[in-house]
Short mmCIF file of the C-alpha atoms (twelve columns), coordinates in Angstrom:
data_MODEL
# 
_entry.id   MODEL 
# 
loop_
_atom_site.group_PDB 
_atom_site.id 
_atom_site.type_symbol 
_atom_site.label_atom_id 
_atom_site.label_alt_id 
_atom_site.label_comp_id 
_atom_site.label_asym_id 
_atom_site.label_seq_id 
_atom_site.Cartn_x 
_atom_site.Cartn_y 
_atom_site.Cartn_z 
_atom_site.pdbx_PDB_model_num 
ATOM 1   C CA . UNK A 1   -13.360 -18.350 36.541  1 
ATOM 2   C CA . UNK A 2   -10.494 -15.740 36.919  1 
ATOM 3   C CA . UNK A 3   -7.818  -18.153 36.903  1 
ATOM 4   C CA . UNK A 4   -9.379  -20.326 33.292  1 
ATOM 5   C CA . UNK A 5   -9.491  -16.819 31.640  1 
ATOM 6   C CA . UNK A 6   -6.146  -15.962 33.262  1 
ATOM 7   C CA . UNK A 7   -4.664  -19.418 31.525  1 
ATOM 8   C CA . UNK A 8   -6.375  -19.078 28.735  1 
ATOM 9   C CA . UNK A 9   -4.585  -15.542 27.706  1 
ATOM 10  C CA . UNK A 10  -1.234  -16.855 28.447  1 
ATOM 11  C CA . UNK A 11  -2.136  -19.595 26.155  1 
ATOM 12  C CA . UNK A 12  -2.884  -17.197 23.416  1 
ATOM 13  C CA . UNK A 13  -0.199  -15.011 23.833  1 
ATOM 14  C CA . UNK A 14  2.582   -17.996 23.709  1 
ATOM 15  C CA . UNK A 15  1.006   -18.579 20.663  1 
ATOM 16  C CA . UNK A 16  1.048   -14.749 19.526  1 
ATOM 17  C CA . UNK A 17  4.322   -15.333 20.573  1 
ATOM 18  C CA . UNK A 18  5.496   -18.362 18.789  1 
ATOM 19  C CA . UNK A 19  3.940   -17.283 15.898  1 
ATOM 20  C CA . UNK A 20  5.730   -13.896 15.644  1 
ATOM 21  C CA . UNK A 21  9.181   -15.397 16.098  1 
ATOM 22  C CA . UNK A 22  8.353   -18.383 13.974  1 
ATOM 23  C CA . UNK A 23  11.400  -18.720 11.176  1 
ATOM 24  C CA . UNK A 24  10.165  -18.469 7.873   1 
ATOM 25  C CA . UNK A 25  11.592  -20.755 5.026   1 
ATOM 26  C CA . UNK A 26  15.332  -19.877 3.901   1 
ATOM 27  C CA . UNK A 27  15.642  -17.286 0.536   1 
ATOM 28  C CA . UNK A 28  15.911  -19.175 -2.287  1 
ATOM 29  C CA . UNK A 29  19.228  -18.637 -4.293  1 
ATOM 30  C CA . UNK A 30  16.565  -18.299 -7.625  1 
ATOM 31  C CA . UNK A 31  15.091  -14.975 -5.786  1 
ATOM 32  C CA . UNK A 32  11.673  -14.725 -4.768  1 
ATOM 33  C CA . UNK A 33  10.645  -18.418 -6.150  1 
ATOM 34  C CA . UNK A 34  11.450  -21.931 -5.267  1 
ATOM 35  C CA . UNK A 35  9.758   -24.322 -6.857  1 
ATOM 36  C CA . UNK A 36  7.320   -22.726 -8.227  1 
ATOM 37  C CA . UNK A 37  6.352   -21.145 -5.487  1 
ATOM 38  C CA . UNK A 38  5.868   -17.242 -4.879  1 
ATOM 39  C CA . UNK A 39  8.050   -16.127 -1.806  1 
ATOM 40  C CA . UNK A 40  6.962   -12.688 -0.167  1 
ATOM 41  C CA . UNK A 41  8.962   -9.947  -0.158  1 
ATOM 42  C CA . UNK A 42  8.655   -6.096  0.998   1 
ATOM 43  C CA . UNK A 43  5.834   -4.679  -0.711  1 
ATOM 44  C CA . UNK A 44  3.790   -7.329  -1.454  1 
ATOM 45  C CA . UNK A 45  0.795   -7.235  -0.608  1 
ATOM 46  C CA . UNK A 46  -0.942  -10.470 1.173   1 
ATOM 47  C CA . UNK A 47  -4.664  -11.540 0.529   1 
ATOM 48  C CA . UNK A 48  -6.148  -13.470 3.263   1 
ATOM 49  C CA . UNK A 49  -9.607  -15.008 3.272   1 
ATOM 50  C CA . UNK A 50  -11.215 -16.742 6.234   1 
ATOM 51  C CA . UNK A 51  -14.108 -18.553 5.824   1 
ATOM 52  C CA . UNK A 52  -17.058 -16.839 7.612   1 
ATOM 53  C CA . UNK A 53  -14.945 -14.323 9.054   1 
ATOM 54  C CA . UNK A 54  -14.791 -11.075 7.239   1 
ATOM 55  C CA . UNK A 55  -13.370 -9.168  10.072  1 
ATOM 56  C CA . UNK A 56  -9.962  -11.113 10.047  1 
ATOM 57  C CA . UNK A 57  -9.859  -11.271 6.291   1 
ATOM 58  C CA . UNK A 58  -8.674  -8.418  3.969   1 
ATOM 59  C CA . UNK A 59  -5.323  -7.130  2.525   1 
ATOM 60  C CA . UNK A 60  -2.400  -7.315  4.407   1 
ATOM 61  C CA . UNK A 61  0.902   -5.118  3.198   1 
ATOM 62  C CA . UNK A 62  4.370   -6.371  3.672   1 
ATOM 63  C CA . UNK A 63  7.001   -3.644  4.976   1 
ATOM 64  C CA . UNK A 64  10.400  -3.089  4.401   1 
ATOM 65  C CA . UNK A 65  11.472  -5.241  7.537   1 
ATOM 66  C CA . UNK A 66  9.105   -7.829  5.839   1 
ATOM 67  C CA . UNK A 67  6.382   -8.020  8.703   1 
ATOM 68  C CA . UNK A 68  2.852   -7.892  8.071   1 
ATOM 69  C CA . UNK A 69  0.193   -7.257  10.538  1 
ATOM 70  C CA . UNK A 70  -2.421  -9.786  10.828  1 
ATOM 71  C CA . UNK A 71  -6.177  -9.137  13.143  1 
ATOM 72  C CA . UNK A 72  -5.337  -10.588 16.598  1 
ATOM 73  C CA . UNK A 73  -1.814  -11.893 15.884  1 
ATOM 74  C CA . UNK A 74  -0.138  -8.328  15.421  1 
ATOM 75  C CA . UNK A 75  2.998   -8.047  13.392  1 
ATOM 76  C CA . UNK A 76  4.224   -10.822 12.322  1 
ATOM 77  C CA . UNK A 77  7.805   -11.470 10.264  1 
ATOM 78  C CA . UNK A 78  6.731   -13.360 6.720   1 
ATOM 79  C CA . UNK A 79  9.782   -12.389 4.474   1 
ATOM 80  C CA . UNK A 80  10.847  -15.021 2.341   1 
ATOM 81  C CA . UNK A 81  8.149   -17.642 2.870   1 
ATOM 82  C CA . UNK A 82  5.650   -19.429 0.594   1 
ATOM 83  C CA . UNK A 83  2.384   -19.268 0.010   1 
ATOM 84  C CA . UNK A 84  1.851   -22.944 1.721   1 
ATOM 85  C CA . UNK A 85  3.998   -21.977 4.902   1 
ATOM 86  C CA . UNK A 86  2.062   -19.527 5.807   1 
ATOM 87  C CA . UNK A 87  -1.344  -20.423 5.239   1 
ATOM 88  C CA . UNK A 88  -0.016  -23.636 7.501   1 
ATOM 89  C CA . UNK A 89  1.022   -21.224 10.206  1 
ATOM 90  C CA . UNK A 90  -2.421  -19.235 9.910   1 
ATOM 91  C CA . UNK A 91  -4.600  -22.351 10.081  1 
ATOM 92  C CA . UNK A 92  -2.438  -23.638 13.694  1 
ATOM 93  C CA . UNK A 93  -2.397  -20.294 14.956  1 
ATOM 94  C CA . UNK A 94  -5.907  -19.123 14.423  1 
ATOM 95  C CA . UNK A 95  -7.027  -22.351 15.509  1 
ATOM 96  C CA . UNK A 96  -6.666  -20.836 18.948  1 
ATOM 97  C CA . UNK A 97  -9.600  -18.686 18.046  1 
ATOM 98  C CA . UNK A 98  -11.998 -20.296 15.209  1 
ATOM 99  C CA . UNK A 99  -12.668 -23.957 14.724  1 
ATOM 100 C CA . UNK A 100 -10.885 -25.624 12.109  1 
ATOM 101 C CA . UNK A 101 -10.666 -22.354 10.129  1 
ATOM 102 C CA . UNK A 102 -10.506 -22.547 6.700   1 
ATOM 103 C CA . UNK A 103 -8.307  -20.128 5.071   1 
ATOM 104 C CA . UNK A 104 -7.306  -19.374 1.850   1 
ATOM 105 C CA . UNK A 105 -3.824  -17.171 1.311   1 
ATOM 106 C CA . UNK A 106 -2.636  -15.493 -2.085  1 
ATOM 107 C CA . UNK A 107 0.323   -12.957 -2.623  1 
ATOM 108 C CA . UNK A 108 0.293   -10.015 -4.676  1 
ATOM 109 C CA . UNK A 109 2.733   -7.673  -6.206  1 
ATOM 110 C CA . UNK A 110 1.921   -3.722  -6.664  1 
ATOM 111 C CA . UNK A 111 2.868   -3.236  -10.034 1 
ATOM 112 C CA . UNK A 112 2.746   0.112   -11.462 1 
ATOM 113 C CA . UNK A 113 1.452   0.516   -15.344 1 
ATOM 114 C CA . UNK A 114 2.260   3.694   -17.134 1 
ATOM 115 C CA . UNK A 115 3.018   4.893   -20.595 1 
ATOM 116 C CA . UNK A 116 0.722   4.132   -23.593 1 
ATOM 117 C CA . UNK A 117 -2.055  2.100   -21.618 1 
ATOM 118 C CA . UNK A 118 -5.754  3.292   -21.282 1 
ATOM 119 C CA . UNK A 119 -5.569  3.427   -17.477 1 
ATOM 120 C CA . UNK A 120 -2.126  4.039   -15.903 1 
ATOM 121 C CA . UNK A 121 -1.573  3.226   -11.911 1 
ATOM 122 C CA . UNK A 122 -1.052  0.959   -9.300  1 
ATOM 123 C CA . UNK A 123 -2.449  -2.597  -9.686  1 
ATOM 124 C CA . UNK A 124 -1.878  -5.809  -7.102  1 
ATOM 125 C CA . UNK A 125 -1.263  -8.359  -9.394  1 
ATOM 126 C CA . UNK A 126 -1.096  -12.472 -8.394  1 
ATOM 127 C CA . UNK A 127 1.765   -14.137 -9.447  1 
ATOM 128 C CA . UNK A 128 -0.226  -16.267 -11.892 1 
ATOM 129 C CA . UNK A 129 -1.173  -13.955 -13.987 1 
ATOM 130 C CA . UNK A 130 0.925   -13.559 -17.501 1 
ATOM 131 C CA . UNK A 131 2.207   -10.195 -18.178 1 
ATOM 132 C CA . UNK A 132 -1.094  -9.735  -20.779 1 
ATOM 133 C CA . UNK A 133 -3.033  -9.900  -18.212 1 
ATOM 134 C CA . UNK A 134 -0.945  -7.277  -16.328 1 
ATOM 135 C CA . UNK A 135 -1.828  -4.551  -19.532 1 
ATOM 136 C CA . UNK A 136 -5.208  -6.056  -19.107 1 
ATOM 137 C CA . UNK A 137 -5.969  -4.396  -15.996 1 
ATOM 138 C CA . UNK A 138 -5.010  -1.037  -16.956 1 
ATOM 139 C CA . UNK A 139 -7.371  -1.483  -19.709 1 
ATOM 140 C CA . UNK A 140 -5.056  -2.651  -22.779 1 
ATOM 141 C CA . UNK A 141 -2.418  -0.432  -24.716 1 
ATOM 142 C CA . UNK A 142 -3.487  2.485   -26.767 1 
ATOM 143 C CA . UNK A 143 -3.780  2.407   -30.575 1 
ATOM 144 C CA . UNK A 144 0.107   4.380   -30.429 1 
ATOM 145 C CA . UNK A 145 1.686   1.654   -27.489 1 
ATOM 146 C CA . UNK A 146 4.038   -0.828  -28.410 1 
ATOM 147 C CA . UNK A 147 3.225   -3.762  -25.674 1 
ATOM 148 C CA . UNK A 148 5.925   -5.575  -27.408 1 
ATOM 149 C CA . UNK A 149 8.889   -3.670  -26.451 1 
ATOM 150 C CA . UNK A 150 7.445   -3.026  -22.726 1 
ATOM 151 C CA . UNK A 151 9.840   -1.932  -20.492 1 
ATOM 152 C CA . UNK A 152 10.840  -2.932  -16.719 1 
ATOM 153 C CA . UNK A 153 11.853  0.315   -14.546 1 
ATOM 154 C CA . UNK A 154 13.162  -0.212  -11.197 1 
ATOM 155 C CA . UNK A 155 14.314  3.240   -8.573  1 
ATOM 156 C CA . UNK A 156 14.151  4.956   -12.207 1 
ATOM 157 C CA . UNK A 157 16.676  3.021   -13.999 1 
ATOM 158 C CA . UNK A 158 15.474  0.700   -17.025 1 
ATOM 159 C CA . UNK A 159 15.440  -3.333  -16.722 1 
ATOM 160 C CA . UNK A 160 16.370  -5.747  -19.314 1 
ATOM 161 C CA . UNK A 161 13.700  -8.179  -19.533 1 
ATOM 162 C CA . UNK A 162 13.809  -11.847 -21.044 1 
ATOM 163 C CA . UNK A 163 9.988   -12.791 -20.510 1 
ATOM 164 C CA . UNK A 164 7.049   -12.345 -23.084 1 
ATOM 165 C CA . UNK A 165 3.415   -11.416 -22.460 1 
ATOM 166 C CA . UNK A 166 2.405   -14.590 -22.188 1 
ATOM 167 C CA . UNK A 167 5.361   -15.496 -18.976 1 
ATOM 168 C CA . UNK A 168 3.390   -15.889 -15.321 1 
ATOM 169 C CA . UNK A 169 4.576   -12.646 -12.863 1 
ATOM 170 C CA . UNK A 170 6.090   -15.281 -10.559 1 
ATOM 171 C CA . UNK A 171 8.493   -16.236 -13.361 1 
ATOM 172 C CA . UNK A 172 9.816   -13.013 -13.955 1 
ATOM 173 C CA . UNK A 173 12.061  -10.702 -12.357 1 
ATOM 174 C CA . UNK A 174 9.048   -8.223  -11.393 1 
ATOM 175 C CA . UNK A 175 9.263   -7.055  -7.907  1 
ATOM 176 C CA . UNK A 176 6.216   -4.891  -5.872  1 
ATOM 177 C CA . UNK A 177 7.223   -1.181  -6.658  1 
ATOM 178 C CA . UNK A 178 8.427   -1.962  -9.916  1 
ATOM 179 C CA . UNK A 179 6.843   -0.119  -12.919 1 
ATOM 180 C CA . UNK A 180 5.920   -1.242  -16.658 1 
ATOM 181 C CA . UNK A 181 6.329   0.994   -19.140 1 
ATOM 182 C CA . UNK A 182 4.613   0.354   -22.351 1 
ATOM 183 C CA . UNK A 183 6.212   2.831   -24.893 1 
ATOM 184 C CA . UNK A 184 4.420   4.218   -28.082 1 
ATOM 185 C CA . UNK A 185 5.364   2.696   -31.386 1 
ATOM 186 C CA . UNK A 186 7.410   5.091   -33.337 1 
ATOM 187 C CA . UNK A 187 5.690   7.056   -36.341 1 
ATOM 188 C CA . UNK A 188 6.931   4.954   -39.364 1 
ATOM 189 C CA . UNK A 189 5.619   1.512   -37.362 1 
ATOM 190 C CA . UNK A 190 2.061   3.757   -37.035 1 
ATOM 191 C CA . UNK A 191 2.408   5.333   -40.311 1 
ATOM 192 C CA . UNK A 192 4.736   3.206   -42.742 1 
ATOM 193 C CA . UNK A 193 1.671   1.148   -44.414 1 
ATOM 194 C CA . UNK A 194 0.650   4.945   -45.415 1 
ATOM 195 C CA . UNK A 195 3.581   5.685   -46.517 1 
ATOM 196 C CA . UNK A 196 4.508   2.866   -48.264 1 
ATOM 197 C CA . UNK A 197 0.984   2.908   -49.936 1 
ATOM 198 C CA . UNK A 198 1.844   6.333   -50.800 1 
ATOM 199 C CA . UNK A 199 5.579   5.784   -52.551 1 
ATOM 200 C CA . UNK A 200 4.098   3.059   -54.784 1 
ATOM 201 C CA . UNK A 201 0.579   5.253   -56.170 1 
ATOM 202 C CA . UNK A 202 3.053   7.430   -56.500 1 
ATOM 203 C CA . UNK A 203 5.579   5.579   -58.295 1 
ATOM 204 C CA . UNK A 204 2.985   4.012   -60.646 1 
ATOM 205 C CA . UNK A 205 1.140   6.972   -61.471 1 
ATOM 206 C CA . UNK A 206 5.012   8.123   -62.530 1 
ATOM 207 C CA . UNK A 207 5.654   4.727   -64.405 1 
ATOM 208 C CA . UNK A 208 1.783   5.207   -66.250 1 
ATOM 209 C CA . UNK A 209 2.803   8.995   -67.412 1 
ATOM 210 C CA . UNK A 210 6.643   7.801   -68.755 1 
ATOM 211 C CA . UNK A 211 5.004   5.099   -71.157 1 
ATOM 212 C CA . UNK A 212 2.265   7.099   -72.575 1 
ATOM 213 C CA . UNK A 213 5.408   9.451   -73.481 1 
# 
């Protein structure tokens, strides 16, 4: 009996083993996509689900050294890979453990939302979702934001962006840690209709007096 259970935990750690030192796919030249395909980086955040087994599910973090640390497998390198790749290496790995476990993995970025939004702060966001959605979760722009001139601000220094609201995360340049600004609209945009309205009562009531005279 000592010698099957003695076997049996070399078995798993090889595997802890291989799995830890497995090479995740090469960078992409794009960035963080290939593809289509989402590729973790430092500060995302991964969301693992296995089927009937709430204590190895939950919300993983990447680091800096891109290694996240997974119930019974330890830290584990994941930089650069997909989505697909490592759901594959979950399924053979835990496999030492469950029966044909079913798992389902999804990356996230931690955005941060400030500026003219109803509920600034940190929000994991999936790759799927479109910028709108993004503003969405911090509760839409106020009446005074301008959600079409967001800005992208990265270590404090502002972005240029090419992407619109309606653009997937994973097909912009948005890293985790990065932060969207939406700015407020400046007071003739919120006031001009007023003001214009204004001018021409104004103008008439002028032009009415001059031809009675």
């Amino acid at each position: 009996m000592l010698a099957l259970v003695a076997v049996a935990g070399a078995g798993t750690a090889a595997s802890q083993s291989n799995f830890a030192n497995a090479t995740p796919a090469q960078a992409s030249p794009r960035g963080d996509t290939v593809l289509g395909q989402s590729r973790l980086q430092p500060g995302d955040v991964i969301r693992l689900r296995i089927w009937r087994e709430p204590d190895l599910s939950g919300e993983f973090p990447v680091d800096e050294s891109g290694t996240a640390v997974f119930p019974k497998l330890g830290p584990t390198k994941v930089a650069s890979i997909t989505a697909d790749s490592l759901r594959s290496l979950l399924v053979t790995t835990y496999a030492q453990y469950l029966r044909d476990p079913a798992i389902e993995v999804t990356f996230l970025r931690r955005v941060t939302i400030l500026g003219a939004v109803n509920h600034p702060g940190i929000y994991p966001v999936d790759p799927t979702m479109t910028v709108h959605d993004v503003f969405a979760l911090a509760g839409g722009t106020l009446p005074n934001g301008n959600p079409k001139h967001f800005q992208l601000r990265r270590s404090g220094q502002n972005i240029d962006v090419d992407f619109s609201q309606d653009t997937p995360i994973g097909r912009t340049t948005i890293r985790s840690g990065d932060e969207l600004y939406v700015p407020e609209r400046s007071w003739f945009s919120r006031n001009g209709i007023y003001v214009i309205g204004g001018v021409i009562t104004a103008t008439a009531i002028v032009v009415s007096t001059l031809i009675r005279y």
